[in-house]
N, C-alpha and C positions, 0 to 999 in steps of 0.2 A: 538567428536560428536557435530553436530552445536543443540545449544540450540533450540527448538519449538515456533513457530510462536504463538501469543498469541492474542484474542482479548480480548480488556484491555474495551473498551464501547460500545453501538451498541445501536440504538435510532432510531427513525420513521425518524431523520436527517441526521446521519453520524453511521459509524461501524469505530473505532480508533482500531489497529494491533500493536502490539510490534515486530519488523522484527529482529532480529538478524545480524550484521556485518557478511558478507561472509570472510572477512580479519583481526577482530578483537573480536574474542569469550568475550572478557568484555566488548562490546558498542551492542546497538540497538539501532533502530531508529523509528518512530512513523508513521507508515501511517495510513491518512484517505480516505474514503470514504465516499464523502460529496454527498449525492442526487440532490442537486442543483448543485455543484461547479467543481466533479468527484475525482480524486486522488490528493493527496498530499503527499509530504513525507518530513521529516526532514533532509534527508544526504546534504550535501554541495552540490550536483551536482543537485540535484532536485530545492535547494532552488535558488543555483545562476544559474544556469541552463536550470533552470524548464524544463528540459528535463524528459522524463520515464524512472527511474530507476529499477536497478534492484530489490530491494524491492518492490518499487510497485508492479513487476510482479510475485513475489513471495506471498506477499495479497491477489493478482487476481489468483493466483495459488492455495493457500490455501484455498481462496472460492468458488472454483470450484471443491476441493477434499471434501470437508466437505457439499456439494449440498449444498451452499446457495447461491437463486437463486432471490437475491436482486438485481442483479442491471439489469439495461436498458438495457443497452448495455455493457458488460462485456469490450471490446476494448477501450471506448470512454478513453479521456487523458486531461482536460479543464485545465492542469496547462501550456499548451503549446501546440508547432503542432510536431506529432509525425514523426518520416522519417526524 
């Protein structure tokens, strides 16, 4: 069973997510949700990347199950262009 998605801080700034490895049950990784800035995430592929991974959309998935209706625009992605 994949361990639960966690929010680890959440502030008038950013909401920080603990995501869970889909491939390795002993790593997570850290997404934010920065109100100014949009997504971030810590895996290799986001950071060299900065593409939208699949953590982040598992974040954006998780706060859409638990109605929290924080952000602007649920899609936007400022770490990068999405497509």
């Amino acid at each position: 069973m994949t361990p639960p998605i966690l929010i680890m801080h959440g502030d008038e700034e950013k909401i920080i997510f603990e995501v869970p490895s889909n491939t390795d049950n002993t790593e997570s990784y850290l997404v934010t949700w920065d109100f100014d800035n949009g997504w971030l995430c810590t895996c290799k592929g986001c950071l060299q990347g900065r593409h939208l991974c699949r953590h982040i959309l598992a974040a954006e998935e998780y706060m859409k199950k638990i109605s929290m209706g924080l952000l602007d625009d649920p899609t936007v992605f400022k770490g990068g262009l999405i497509g």
